[in-house]
C-alpha positions in Angstrom: 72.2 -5.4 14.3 71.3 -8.7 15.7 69.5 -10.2 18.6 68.6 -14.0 18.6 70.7 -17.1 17.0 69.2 -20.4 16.7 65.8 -19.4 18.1 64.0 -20.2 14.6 60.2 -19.5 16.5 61.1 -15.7 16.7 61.9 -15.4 12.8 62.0 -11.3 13.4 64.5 -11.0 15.9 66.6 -14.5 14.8 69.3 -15.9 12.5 70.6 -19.1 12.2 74.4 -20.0 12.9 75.0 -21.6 9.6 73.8 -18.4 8.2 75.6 -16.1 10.9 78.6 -17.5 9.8 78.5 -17.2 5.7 77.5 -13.4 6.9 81.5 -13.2 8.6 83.2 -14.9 5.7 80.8 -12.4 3.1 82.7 -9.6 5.5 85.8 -11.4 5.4 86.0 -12.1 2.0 85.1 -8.2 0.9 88.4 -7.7 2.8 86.4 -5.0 5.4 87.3 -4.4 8.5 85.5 -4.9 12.0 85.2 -2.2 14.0 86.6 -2.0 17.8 84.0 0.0 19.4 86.8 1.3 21.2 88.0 3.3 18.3 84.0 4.2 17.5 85.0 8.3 17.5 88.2 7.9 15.4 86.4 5.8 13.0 83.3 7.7 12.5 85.7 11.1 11.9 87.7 8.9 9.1 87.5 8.6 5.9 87.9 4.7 4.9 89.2 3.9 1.6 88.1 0.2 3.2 84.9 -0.8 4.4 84.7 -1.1 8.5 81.8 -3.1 9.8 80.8 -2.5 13.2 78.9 -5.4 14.4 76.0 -5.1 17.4 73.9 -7.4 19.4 70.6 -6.5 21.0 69.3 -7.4 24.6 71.3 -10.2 25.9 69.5 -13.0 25.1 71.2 -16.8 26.1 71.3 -17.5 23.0 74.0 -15.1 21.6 75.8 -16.0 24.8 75.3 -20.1 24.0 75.7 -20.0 20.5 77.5 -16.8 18.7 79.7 -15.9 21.8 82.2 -18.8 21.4 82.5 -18.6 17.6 83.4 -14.3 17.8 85.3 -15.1 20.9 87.4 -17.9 18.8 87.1 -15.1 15.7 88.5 -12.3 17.9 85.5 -10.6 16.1 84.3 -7.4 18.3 81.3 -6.3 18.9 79.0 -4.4 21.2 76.1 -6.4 23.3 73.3 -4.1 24.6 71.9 -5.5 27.9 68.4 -4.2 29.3 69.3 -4.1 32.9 65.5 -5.7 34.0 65.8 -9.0 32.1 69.4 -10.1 33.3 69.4 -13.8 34.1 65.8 -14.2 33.4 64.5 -17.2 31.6 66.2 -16.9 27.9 69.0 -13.8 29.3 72.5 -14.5 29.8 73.5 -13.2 33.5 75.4 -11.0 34.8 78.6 -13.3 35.4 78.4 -14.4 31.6 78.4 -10.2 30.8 81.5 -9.8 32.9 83.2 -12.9 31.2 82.5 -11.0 27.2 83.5 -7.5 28.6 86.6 -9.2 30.5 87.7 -10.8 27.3 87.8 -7.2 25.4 86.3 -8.4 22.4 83.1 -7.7 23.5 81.9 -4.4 24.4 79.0 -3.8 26.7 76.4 -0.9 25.9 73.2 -0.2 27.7 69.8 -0.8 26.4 67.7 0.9 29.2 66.3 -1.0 32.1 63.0 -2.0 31.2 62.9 -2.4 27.2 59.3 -0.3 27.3 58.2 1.2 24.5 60.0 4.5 26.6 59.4 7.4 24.1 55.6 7.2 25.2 56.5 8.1 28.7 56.8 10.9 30.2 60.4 12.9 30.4 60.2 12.3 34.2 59.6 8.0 33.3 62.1 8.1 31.1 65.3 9.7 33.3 63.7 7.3 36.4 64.6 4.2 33.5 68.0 5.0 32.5 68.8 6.1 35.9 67.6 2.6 37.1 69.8 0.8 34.4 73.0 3.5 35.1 72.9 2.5 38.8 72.9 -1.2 37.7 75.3 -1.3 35.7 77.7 0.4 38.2 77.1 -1.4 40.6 77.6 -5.0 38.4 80.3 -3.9 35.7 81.8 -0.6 37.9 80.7 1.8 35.4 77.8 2.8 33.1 78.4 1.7 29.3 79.2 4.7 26.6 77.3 3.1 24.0 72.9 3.5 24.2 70.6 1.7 22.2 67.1 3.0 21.9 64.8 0.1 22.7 62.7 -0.8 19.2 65.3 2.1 17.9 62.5 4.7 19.2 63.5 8.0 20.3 62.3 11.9 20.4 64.2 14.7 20.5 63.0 14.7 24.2 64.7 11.1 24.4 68.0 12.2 22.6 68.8 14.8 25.2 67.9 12.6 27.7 70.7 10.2 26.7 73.0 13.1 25.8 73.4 13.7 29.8 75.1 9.9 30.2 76.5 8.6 26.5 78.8 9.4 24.1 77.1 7.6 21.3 73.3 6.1 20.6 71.9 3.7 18.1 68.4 3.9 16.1 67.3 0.7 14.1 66.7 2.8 10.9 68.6 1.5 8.4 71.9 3.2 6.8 75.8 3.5 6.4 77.5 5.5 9.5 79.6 8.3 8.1 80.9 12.0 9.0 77.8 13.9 8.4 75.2 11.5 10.8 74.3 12.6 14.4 76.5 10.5 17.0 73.0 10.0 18.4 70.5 9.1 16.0 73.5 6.3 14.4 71.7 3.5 11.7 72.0 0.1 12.0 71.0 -2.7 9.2 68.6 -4.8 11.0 69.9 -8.6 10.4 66.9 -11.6 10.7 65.6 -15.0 8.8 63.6 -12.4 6.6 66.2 -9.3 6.2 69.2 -11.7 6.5 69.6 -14.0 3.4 72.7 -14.1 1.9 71.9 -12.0 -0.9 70.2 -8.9 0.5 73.4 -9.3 3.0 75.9 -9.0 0.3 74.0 -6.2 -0.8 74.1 -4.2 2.2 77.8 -4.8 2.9 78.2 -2.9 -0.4 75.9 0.0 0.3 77.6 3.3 0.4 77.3 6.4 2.8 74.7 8.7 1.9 75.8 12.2 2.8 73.5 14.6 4.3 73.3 18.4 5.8 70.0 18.1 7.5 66.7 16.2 7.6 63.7 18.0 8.4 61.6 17.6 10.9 64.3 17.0 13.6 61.3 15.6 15.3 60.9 11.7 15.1 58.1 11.8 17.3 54.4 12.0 15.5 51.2 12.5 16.6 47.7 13.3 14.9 49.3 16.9 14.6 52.3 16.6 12.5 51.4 13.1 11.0 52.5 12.9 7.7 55.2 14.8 8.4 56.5 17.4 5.8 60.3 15.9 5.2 63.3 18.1 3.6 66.6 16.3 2.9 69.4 18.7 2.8 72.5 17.5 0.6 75.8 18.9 -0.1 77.1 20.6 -3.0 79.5 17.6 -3.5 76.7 15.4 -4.4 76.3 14.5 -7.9 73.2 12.8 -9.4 70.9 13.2 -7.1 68.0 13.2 -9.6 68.6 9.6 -9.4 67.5 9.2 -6.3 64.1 7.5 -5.3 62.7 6.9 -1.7 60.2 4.8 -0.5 57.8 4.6 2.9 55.2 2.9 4.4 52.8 5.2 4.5 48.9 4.3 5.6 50.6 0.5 6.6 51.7 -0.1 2.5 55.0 0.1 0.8 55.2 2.6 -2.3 58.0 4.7 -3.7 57.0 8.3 -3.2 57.0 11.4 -4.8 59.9 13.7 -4.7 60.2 17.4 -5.4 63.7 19.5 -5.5 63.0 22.9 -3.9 66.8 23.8 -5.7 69.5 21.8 -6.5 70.4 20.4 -3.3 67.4 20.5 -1.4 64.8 17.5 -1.8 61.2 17.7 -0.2 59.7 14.0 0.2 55.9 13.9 -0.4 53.9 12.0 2.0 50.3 11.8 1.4 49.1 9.4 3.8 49.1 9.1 7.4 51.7 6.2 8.8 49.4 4.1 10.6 51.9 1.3 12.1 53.6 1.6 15.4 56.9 3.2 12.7 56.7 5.4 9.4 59.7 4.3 7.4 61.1 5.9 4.7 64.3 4.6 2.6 66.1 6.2 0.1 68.9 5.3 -2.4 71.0 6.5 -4.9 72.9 5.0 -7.9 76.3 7.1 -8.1 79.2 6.0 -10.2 80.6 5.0 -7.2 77.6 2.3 -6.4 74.4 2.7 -4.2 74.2 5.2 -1.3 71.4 4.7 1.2 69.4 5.8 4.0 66.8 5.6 5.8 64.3 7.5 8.0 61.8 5.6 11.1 59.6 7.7 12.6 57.9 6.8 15.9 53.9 6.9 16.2 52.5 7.9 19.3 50.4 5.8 21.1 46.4 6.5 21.9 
């Protein structure tokens, strides 16, 4: 996931094109594939014996369009661009002529990243439906249809949310981080966050390289937390097919600090994470990982905090 190129002053939201580009040939190089987000359902139900990369670019800011556009359109690298309806040729947004251009060249894919970009999950079901109705009208009447793909805004979401977006999508992105595979909910999908401090080349050739980390069920289904149900208690469900899972180890950000957390097996295949602290930041994070003989599986967890 990406959002601003050559806008060094927002270092969490940017990377540099230099960089960008030693990203693609890392990809290249590994001999993966890119994704068409065409072919999203087909690839998500197939088994790869190659890695597929699906690239994805947040919000619509000019500089994607200025400076990332023309290399992937050269490239023929595809993608999908989520545009918040509200901000479209604002100061720093591409406009709506330079959408039509990327979804008219078919390399680009356009998705929908609401209408305002508010922190929606605190608002009311009624606030919410008004929003994505605002941005589905919009997009009809400037691209002729409304977008398959959703992408929550800060990757927030309750189960509330999710239904909400189950009436008008086929798929939705989260900005928890993870490798898409068979067993993850076509609406809670994870996405690597890429910027100048998660983006160097090393951590990148490392997450190229991560490998799915199957699961039956995380509990709660709730993302949502409040004074009521914050810690949450968290089960991780596994399959039988799952070998060394006593390797595993997870860590959160519980009370605003990174530290690896306990971990309890109820039985063999059911793991209960141990959080003793409340999370106090706007998201509770937890990651997990797993050396198998294969190499290292991940996955990670964001929780949303409710807002006083």
């Amino acid at each position: 996931m990406y959002h601003r190129f050559n806008e060094p002053k927002y270092p969490s939201t940017n990377v540099q094109m230099d960089i960008f580009k030693e990203q693609i040939k890392i990809i290249e190089s590994s001999n993966a594939i890119f994704i068409d987000p065409n072919n999203l359902d087909k690839e998500i139900s197939t088994i790869h014996k190659t890695k597929s990369i699906l690239l994805t670019i947040d919000d619509g800011f000019s500089s994607f369009y200025k400076n990332a556009w023309p290399y992937l359109k050269n490239k023929k690298i595809p993608f999908i661009l989520f545009i918040s309806t509200r901000e479209i040729g604002k100061n720093g947004y591409m406009t709506w002529d330079q959408i039509r251009e990327v979804q008219n060249s078919k390399i680009g894919i356009i998705g929908n990243h609401s209408h305002t970009h508010d922190y929606l999950v605190d608002l009311s079901n009624k606030k919410i439906n008004y929003d994505i109705d605002q941005s589905i009208k919009i997009f009809k009447k400037e691209l002729g249809y409304n977008p398959n793909y959703f992408s929550y805004p800060f990757g927030e979401y309750s189960l509330d949310f999710i239904n909400i977006i189950k009436q008008n999508f086929n798929f939705a992105f989260g900005q928890h981080s993870g490798v898409i595979d068979l067993s993850k909910d076509n609406f809670q999908l994870p996405r690597f966050p890429i910027n100048e401090k998660y983006g160097d080349l090393e951590r990148f050739k490392s997450v190229i390289n991560l490998l799915p980390f199957y699961y039956k069920n995380i509990f709660p289904k709730e993302n949502y937390l409040s004074d009521i149900n914050n810690p949450p208690e968290i089960i991780i469900e596994f399959f039988s097919e799952q070998n060394n899972l006593e390797n595993i180890t997870c860590y959160s950000n519980e009370n605003n600090k990174w530290r690896k957390s306990k971990t309890v097996f109820e039985n063999d295949y059911k793991l209960k994470i141990l959080i003793n602290e409340k999370f106090t930041t706007e998201r509770g994070r937890i990651n997990c990982s797993l050396n198998d003989k294969e190499g290292w599986r991940w996955f990670g967890i964001q929780f949303v905090i409710k807002k006083i």
